[in-house]
C-alpha positions as CSV (number, residue, x, y, z in Angstrom):
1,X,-10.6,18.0,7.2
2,X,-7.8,16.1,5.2
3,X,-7.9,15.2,1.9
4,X,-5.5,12.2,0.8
5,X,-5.1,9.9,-2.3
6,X,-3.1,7.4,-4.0
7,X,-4.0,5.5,-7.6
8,X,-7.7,5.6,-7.8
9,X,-8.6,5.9,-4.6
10,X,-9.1,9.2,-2.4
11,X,-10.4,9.8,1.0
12,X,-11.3,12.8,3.4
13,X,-11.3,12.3,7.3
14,X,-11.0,14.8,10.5
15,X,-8.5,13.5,12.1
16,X,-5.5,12.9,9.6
17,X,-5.7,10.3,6.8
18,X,-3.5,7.8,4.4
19,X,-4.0,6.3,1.0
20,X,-1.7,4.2,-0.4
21,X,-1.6,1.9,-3.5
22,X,0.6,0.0,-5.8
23,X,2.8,2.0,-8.8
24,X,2.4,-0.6,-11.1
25,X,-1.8,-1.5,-10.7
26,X,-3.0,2.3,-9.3
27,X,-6.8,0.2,-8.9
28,X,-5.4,-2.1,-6.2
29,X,-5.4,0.9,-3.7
30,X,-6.7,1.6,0.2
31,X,-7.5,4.2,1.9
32,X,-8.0,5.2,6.1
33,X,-9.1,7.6,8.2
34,X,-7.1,7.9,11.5
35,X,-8.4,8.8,14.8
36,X,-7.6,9.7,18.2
37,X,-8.0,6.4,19.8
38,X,-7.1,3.8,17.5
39,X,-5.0,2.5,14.1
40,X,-5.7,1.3,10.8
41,X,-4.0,-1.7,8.8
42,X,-3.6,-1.6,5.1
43,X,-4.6,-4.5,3.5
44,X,-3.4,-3.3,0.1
45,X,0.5,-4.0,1.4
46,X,0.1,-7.7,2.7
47,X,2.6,-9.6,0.6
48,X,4.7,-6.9,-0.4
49,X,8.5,-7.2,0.1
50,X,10.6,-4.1,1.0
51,X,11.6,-3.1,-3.0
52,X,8.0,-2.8,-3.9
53,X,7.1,0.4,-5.5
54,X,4.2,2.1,-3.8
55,X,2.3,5.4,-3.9
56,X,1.7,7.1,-0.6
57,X,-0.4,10.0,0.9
58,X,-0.3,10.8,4.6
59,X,-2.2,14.2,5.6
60,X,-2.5,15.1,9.2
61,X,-2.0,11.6,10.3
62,X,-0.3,10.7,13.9
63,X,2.9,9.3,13.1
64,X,2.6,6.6,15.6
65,X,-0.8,5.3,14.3
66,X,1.1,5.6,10.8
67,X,3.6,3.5,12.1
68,X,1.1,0.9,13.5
69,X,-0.7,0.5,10.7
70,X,2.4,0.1,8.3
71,X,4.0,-2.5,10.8
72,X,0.6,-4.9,11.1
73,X,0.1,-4.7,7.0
74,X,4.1,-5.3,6.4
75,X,4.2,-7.9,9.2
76,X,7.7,-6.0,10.4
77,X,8.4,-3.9,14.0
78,X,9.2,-0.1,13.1
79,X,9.5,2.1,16.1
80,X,8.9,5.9,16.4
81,X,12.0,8.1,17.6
82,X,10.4,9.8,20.5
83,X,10.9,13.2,18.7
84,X,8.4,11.9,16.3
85,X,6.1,10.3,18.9
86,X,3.2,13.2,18.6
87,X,3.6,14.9,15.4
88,X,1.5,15.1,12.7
89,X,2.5,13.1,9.2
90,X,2.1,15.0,5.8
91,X,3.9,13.1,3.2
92,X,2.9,12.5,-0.7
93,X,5.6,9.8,-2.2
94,X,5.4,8.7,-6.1
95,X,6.7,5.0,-7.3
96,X,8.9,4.7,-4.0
97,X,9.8,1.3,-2.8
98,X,8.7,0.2,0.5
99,X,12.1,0.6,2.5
100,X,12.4,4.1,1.6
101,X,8.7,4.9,2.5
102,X,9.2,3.6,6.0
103,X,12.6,5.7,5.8
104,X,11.4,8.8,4.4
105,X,8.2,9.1,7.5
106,X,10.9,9.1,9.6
107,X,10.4,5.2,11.1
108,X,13.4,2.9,11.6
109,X,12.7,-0.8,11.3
110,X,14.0,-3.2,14.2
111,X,15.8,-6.0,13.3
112,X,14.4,-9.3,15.0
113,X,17.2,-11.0,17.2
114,X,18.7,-14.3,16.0
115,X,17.7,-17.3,18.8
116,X,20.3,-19.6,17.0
117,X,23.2,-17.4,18.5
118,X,25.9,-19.2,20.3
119,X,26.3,-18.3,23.8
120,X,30.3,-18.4,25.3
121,X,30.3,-19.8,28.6
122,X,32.5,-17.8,30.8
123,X,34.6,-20.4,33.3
């Protein structure tokens, strides 16, 4: 079993869990159980920007569901390097902002592509 927890909230789940909650209000806090099958979203997140302080607990957690769930509550596209694809997340961050979060599991977040680019026409 794994045992995570963040601000005032703390969870225990068999199959890898994650708590996360804001620095600044440690009541405004989430936390989910992962399993084999499917991923979680964090609520807590929606709205935050990438400088927002954050405390986070992953504990056993797949990093891809981790990375699921992250991307769906931040509204952003973070990929998995494949070396990462099937291991197991432990990670306990204090008053971290956002970007380094994401950078510190491991993740990389994908740029979106611009759709006003100018094409050259070749003659």
């Amino acid at each position: 079993m794994a045992k995570c927890g963040a601000g005032e909230c703390e969870c225990e789940c068999k199959n890898g869990c994650g708590c996360i909650a804001s620095s600044d209000e440690p009541e405004t806090c989430e936390c989910r159980c992962f399993n084999e099958t499917g991923g979680t979203n964090f609520g807590v997140l929606e709205g935050v920007n990438a400088t927002t302080k954050i405390n986070v607990h992953f504990r056993g957690a797949n990093a891809a569901q981790v990375a699921v769930a992250l991307s769906r509550a931040l509204g952003v596209q973070l990929a998995v390097p494949t070396s990462l694809l099937n291991k197991r997340v432990t990670v306990r961050l204090m008053n971290t902002p956002v970007r380094s979060v994401v950078k510190q599991l491991g993740l990389v977040q994908l740029k979106r592509a611009s759709t006003n680019r100018s094409r050259k026409r070749s003659r």
